[in-house]
N, C-alpha and C positions, 0 to 999 in steps of 0.2 A: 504494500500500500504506500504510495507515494503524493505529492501533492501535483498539480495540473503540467507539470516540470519535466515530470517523471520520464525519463527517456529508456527507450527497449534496449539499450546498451547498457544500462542502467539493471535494469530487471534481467538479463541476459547475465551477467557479471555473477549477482547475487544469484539464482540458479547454478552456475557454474561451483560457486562456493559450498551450496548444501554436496550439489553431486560428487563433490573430492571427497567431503566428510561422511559420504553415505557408503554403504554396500555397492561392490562393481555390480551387482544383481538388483537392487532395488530398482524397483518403478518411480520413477519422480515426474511429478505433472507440477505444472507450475503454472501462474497466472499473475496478472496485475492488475490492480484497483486503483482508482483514480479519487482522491479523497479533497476535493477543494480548500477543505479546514486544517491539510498537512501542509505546512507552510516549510522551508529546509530539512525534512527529515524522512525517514523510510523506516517502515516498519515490514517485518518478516515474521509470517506466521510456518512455523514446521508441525505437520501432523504425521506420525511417523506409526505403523502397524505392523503385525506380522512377529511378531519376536516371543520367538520361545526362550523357555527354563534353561537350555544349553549354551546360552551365546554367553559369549566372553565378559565380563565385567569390563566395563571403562570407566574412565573419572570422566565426572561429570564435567563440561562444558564453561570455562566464564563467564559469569552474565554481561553484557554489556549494555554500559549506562549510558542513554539517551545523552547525547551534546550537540548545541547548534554545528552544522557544518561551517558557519563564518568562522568559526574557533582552527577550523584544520590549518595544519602550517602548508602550503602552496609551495611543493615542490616536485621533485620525483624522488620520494623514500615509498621502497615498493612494500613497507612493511603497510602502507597506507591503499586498500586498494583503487585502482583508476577510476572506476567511476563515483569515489569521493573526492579523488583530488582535482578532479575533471569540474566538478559542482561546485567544489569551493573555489576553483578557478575562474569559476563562470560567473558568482559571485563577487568576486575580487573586480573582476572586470567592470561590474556594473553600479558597484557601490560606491 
């Protein structure tokens, strides 16, 4: 869920991200929503099924805590993915 902004390069990215972190075998369907009242930010819902008694323990995930993208540093640190630096660059630009 994005706000009116929201570019399929964007949503394409973030897809890419779950499928790394997923099963070579999982099914992943994916979609975007277009929310008027998300003003710089994106939200990602994961609904994840199928998982039996037998699968591996992992540690659990990071949470990551909501921050405006004007806060991103504008550069190319690839720790930062593209289509956040791409947005707060686009912001830079226009501000």
């Amino acid at each position: 869920t994005g706000g009116p902004d929201l570019m399929m390069s964007e949503v394409s990215e973030a897809a890419n991200v779950v499928s790394q972190a997923a099963d070579p075998e999982a099914n992943i369907i994916f979609g975007a929503v277009i929310d008027p009242r998300m003003k710089d930010e994106i939200r990602m819902t994961v609904i994840a099924t199928g998982f039996n008694g037998r699968a591996a323990k992992r540690n659990p995930m990071d949470v990551v805590r909501p921050f405006p993208i004007k806060d991103l540093y504008i550069g190319e640190d690839p720790e930062i993915p593209a289509f956040l630096r791409k947005r707060g660059e686009r912001r830079a630009s226009e501000g």
